[in-house]
C-alpha positions as CSV (number, residue, x, y, z in Angstrom):
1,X,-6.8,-2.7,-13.2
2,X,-6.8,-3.9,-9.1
3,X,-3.6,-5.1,-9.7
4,X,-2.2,-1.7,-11.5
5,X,-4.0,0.2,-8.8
6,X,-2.5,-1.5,-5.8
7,X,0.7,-1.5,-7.0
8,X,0.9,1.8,-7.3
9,X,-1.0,2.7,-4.0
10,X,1.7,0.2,-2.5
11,X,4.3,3.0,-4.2
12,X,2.8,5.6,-2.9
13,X,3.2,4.1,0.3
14,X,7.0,2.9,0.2
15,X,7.7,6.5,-1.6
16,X,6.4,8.5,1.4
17,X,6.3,6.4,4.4
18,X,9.8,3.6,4.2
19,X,12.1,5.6,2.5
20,X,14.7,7.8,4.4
21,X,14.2,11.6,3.9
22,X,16.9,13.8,2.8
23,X,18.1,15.6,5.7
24,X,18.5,19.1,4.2
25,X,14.6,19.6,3.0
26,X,13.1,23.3,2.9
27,X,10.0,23.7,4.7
28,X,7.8,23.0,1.8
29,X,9.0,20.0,1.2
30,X,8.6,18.7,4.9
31,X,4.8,19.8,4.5
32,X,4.6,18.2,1.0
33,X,5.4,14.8,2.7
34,X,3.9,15.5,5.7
35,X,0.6,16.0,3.5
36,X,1.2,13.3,1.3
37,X,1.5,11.1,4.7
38,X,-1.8,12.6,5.6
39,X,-3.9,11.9,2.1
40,X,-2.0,8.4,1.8
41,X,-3.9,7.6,5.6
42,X,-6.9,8.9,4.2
43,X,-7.2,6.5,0.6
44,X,-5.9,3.5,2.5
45,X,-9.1,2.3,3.8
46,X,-10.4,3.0,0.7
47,X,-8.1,0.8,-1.6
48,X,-8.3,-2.0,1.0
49,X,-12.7,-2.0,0.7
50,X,-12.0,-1.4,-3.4
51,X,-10.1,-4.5,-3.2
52,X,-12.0,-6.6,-1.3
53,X,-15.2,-5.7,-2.9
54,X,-13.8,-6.3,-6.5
55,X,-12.6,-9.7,-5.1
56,X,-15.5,-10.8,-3.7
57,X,-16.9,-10.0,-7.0
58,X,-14.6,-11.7,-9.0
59,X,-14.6,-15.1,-7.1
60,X,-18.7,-15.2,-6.7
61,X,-18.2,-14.8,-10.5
62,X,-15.5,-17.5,-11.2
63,X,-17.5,-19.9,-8.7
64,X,-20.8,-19.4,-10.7
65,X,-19.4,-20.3,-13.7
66,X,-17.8,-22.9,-12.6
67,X,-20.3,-24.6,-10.3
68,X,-23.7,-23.2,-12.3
69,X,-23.4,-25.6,-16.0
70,X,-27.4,-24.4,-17.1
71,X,-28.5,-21.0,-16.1
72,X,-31.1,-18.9,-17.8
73,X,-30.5,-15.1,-18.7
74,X,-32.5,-13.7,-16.1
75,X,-31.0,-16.0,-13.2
76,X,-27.2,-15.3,-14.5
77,X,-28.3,-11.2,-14.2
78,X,-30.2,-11.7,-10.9
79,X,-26.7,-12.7,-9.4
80,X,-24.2,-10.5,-11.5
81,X,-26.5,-7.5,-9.8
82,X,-26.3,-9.4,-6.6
83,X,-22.6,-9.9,-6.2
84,X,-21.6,-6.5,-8.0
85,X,-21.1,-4.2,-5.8
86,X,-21.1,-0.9,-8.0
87,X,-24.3,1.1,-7.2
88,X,-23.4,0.7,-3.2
89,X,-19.6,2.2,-4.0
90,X,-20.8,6.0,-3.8
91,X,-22.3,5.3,-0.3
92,X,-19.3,2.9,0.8
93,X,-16.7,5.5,-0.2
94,X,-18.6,8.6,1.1
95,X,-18.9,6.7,4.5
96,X,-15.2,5.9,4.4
97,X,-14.1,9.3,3.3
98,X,-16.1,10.7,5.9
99,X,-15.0,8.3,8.9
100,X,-11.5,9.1,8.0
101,X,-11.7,13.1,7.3
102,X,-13.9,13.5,10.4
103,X,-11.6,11.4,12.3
104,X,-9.2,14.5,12.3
């Protein structure tokens, strides 16, 4: 779903930032883009912590298993809560969202 997600923020991106505008746009249009511009500044930083934290997850994971041959239950939870990430996303995101907004 990382993958799906970055390929479309990556899109989003090329849509509204590398691609020549028509010349002959009403005034709505030009603050469309120019908003899409603005919201596409805002969600970058976020995407880019999204996917580092989700990768940092998945390789503490892969090297685990790979390096860990006989672990208990409780040891293999004790570092799946360690290395997931997923109760501190709320906080990271507000901060980020926050930063960025207040930024303005």
């Amino acid at each position: 779903t990382n993958v799906f997600s970055m390929a479309i923020f990556l899109l989003d991106i090329y849509l509204n930032f590398y691609r020549k505008r028509p010349k002959d746009m009403s005034l709505g249009v030009s603050y469309q883009l120019d908003e899409n511009r603005r919201v596409i500044l805002i969600l970058m930083p976020i995407e880019i912590v999204d996917s580092i934290l989700t990768l940092i997850t998945t390789l503490s994971q892969l090297l685990y298993s790979k390096f860990v041959t006989e672990a208990s239950p409780l040891s293999r939870q004790i570092f799946l809560e360690s290395t997931t990430f997923t109760v501190a996303y709320p906080l990271i995101l507000a901060i980020i969202i926050e930063w960025k907004v207040g930024r303005r």
